[in-house]
Each structure stands twice: as C-alpha cells, then as structure tokens.
C-alpha positions, 0 to 999 in steps of 0.5 A: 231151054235150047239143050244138046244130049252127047250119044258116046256110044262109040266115043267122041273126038273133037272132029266127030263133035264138029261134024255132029254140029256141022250135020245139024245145019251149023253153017261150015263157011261162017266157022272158016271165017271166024277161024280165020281170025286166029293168028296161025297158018299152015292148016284148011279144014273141009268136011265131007259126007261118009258111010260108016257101017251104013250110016251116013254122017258128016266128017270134019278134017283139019288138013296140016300142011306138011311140015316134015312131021314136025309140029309147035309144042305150045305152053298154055300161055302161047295158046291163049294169047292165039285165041285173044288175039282173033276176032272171034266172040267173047263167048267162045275165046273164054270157053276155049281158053278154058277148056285148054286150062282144063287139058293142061291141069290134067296133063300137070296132075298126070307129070306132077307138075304145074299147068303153066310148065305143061308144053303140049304135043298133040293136044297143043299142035295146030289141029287141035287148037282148030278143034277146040275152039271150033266146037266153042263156035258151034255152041255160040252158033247153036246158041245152046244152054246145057249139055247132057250125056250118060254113058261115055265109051272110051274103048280099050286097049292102048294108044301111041302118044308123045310119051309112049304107049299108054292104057285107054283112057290115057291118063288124062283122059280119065282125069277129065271124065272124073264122076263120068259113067264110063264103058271101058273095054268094048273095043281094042282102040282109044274111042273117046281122045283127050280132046272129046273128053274136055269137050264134054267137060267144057259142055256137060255135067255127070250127071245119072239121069237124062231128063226128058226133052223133045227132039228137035234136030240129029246129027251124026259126026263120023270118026276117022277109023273104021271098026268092024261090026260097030259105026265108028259115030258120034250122034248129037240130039238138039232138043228142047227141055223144060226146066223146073221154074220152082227153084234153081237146082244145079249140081255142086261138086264138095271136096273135102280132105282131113288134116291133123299135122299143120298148124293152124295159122295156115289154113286161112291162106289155103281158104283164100287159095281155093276160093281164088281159084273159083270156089264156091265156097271153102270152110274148115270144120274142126274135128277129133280124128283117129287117136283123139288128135284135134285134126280140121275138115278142109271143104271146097264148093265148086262146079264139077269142071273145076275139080282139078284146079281145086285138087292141085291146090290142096295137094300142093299147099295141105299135107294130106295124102288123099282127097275125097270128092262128090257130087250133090244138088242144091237149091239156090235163089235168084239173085239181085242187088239193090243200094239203100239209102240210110241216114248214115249213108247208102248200103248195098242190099243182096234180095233173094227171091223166086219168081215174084217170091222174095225170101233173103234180105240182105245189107252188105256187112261191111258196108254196115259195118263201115258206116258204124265205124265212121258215125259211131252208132251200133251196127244193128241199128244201120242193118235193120234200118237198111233191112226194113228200108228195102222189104219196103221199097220191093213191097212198092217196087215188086219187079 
C-alpha cells in the first residue's frame, strides 16, 4: 500500500502541503492545466526553490491579481458549483467539494449557524479554492491510499482574520483537529491554518501510533514566514506500508448523547437524520438516568471526518446540552453480493468473507419478506432456501 506520513512538526498550510508534493516530482504543468479547467480567473501560481534555516525546500504561490483588496466572499454552494464545472477527476471534485463541507460545518458550529448560510472570507477567496483542490490533484497524482500524521503544531499566540483577532488554533481550526494530538504554544504565530487543518482532515485519521513503513520519497514544502531558530517546513514522506491481510481493521468514531426530556415518538426521525447525513449506523439504547427518570442512549457510527456533521444534527434536533465522542477500531468482512434464485423469486444475498474465508450469509430481509407476502408462504422458509442456495453456489463458485 502506497501511504503519505504528514511531519507538522512546524505546522502545515495548503501552500506548504502543495510544495511538499511538488518536491517529490508531482509534475507542476500537469496541475496548471487541470487548474485550468475551473471557471475562475485573476490569479498564476508558481513555485520556486527556497532555504528556510538551511533547508532547502519547494515553495508553492497563489499569485492574485490586484483587485484593490477586495476578494469574493463564496457560500458553499458557489464553490462547488466552480468545482463541478471543471474538467478535473471525479476523485478530486468530490475530495475538494468535501473538504470545503468540512471547512464550512466548522465554521457554522463556531457562528452558530448552518453550513449553507456560512459566505467564506479567507478561506472562500480564490487562493484557496486553488489551494484545496490542488492538494486533492496531488493525492490522485500520487495515486495514494492513507495518510498518516501524529503530532500536529499549531503554534500559539493569536492571529488577524475577518472576524478580529482570535487564539491559535482559531476557532475552527481546533474544530477540525478534533481527536488530533496537537502541540500548542511552541511559537508565538499561527503554524497550522484552516486550510492545512482540513487537509489532514480530508487526508489522515487521529490515529496514536504510526505503523512501519518503508520510505521511498521526501519532500519538503517551505511556508511563507520565516522564524527564528526553527525552519518554517512541512515534510512529507511517500512510503510503502504493509497492511494486515487477516482482517479489515479501520477506525470508527462513536457519538453518543442521553436524553431523558423528549418524547419518544421523535427519536426515529433523528435515527434516520444521522444516518442521512453518513452515519454508519445509529441505535437508541433505552436506559434508567439520574433520579430513576426512563432517559435513551442516542449513538451514531461514523468516520472521524464526519464528526461534525454529525454533531450538527443531534444538537439542532435532540435537547441535550452535551456530546460525548470517541474513537475505536473494528473489524469488519469484505463484502459482496450475489441474487439467488428461489421458487418464489430471486433474492439478494449479502457474503461476508476473508480471503477464501466465507464466514456471513445473508438473504436481503425484505426481499424475503416481500416474496412471503406475495405467495403467502413463511418467511424462514424462503430465508433458509436462499440461505442453503448460496453456501452451495460459493462451495462450487469459490472466486
């Protein structure tokens, strides 16, 4: 498996993860013309090769024309109608688009509003469109499979933006690197943007340890400010790692709340809200809560990325004041479909296996359940002649 391991060591910006890739060998013309593609003007980029504190490394510009420091303030529908419209891979409009959903949810969580009234200052002005999007061009390029990262610098102090002067991490920065280990206060400057937050984001997990890997490629992105006694770099290693083929093992984000002052007739819609919006699954637990009082257990499985969307949706449509969250591993089987023919029709059967390993047979329930209704026979019966059908039909079918 082809992986990237992010060092943010000293932070990490759109322009510095760019220069890292462009470091590497990801070839700089190829990107121009797919950026070429996208319906906005008024901007060149360029890179070039820089010394920060001795190092050398790749530097990656947006150059904006002058436009009497005026910029567009985007909503997110405007942005992902400019990356629809270009000619760029499918791939890499749905990373960006989505990593734009990201910055806004962040953004409407910090404004206590929705994504869809959020209009962008920095974050939607051309340089940044140019940014994000290049950095899902250089993934595709690279044709890489996971991202990794451990300690993320953010820096400290304050910084200037539309809103005033903020702490570092700004407030949707933090947001983002939810579950990230971060390193806060080892300098007086914002390290790590918005921008480079919901790249790793987009890119990498929280994840505690590193596996091994080889490494097969350096390079170093350099940042526009210059500090002293530290290079202001962003280093990206391109490594091989090898996954264990025993099992499927990925990490899972839980959320979960307690509500013990709704009704339950409305809980249902909230399950089908969440799992809507991506969930993986969402469940309700009844319980007893504080005081004796019947109270339920709302849960929602997701990936780490969609933690926010999810979070938007129990507080805007539960009454709890608070939500808990963490991260587990899980084991899941491959996966594939197969349609069995009965007497009473076909149905579709869900295997779950491991190699040459099957271990789940599975009729689809409403399929069964829709031919019983229909020629008035039990449901077992149909479940267990499907069931039977496809153990045998794998048996003489094994690939």
């Amino acid at each position: 498996m082809k992986i990237a391991y992010f060092d943010c060591s000293s932070g990490i910006s759109g322009d510095m993860f760019i220069g890292a890739f462009l470091d590497i060998g990801t070839s700089f013309e190829e990107l121009k013309t797919a950026l070429e593609s996208l319906p906005i003007t008024g901007y060149k980029i360029e890179q070039q090769q820089v010394t920060k504190q001795g190092i050398r490394a790749t530097q990656f510009k947006v150059q904006i024309e002058d436009n009497h420091g005026q910029h567009p303030h985007r909503g997110l529908n405007e942005i992902e109608k400019i990356i629809t419209a270009s000619s760029l891979p499918e791939t890499v409009k749905k990373g960006a688009m989505e990593s734009f959903r990201q910055l806004a949810e962040a953004e409407a969580v910090v404004h206590g509003t929705t994504a869809d009234k959020i209009h962008f200052h920095e974050v939607g002005a051309i340089d940044a469109i140019i940014d994000i999007v290049s950095a899902h061009w250089c993934w595709w390029y690279q044709k890489l499979e996971k991202g990794f990262v451990a300690t993320v610098n953010v820096g400290g102090g304050t910084v200037n933006c539309a809103h005033g002067i903020l702490p570092v991490p700004a407030p949707a920065t933090a947001l983002l690197l939810q579950n990230y280990t971060l390193l806060i206060g080892q300098a007086n400057t914002e390290l790590t943007t918005p921008t480079g937050a919901v790249l790793l984001r987009s890119f990498t997990q929280p994840q505690e340890n590193v596996p091994p890997f080889t490494i097969k490629k350096i390079g170093i992105g350099a940042g526009t400010k210059d500090m002293e006694g530290q290079a202001n770099v962003f280093r990206l290693f391109i490594g091989e790692y090898e996954e264990e083929t025993s099992a499927n093992i990925e990490e899972i984000s839980i959320i979960e709340t307690n509500i013990d002052d709704m009704t339950g007739e409305l809980l249902p819609a909230i399950v089908s809200e969440l799992l809507n919006a991506g969930a993986r699954d969402a469940f309700i637990t009844p319980i007893i809560a504080k005081k004796g009082r019947p109270a339920y257990i709302i849960t929602a499985l997701c990936e780490p990325e969609r933690i926010l969307s999810i979070q938007e949706i129990l507080f805007k449509n539960t009454t709890t004041l608070g939500i808990r969250y963490r991260t587990e591993k899980r084991v899941i089987l491959d996966r594939k479909w197969i349609t069995v023919n009965t007497p009473w029709g076909t149905v579709k059967t869900k295997i779950g296996y491991i190699g040459e390993h099957v271990y789940q047979i599975s009729p689809e329930f409403e399929d069964c359940y829709s031919l019983a209704q229909k020629h008035n026979v039990p449901i077992k019966d149909i479940y267990n002649y499907a069931q039977s059908y496809a153990k045998k039909t794998i048996n003489r079918n094994p690939e």
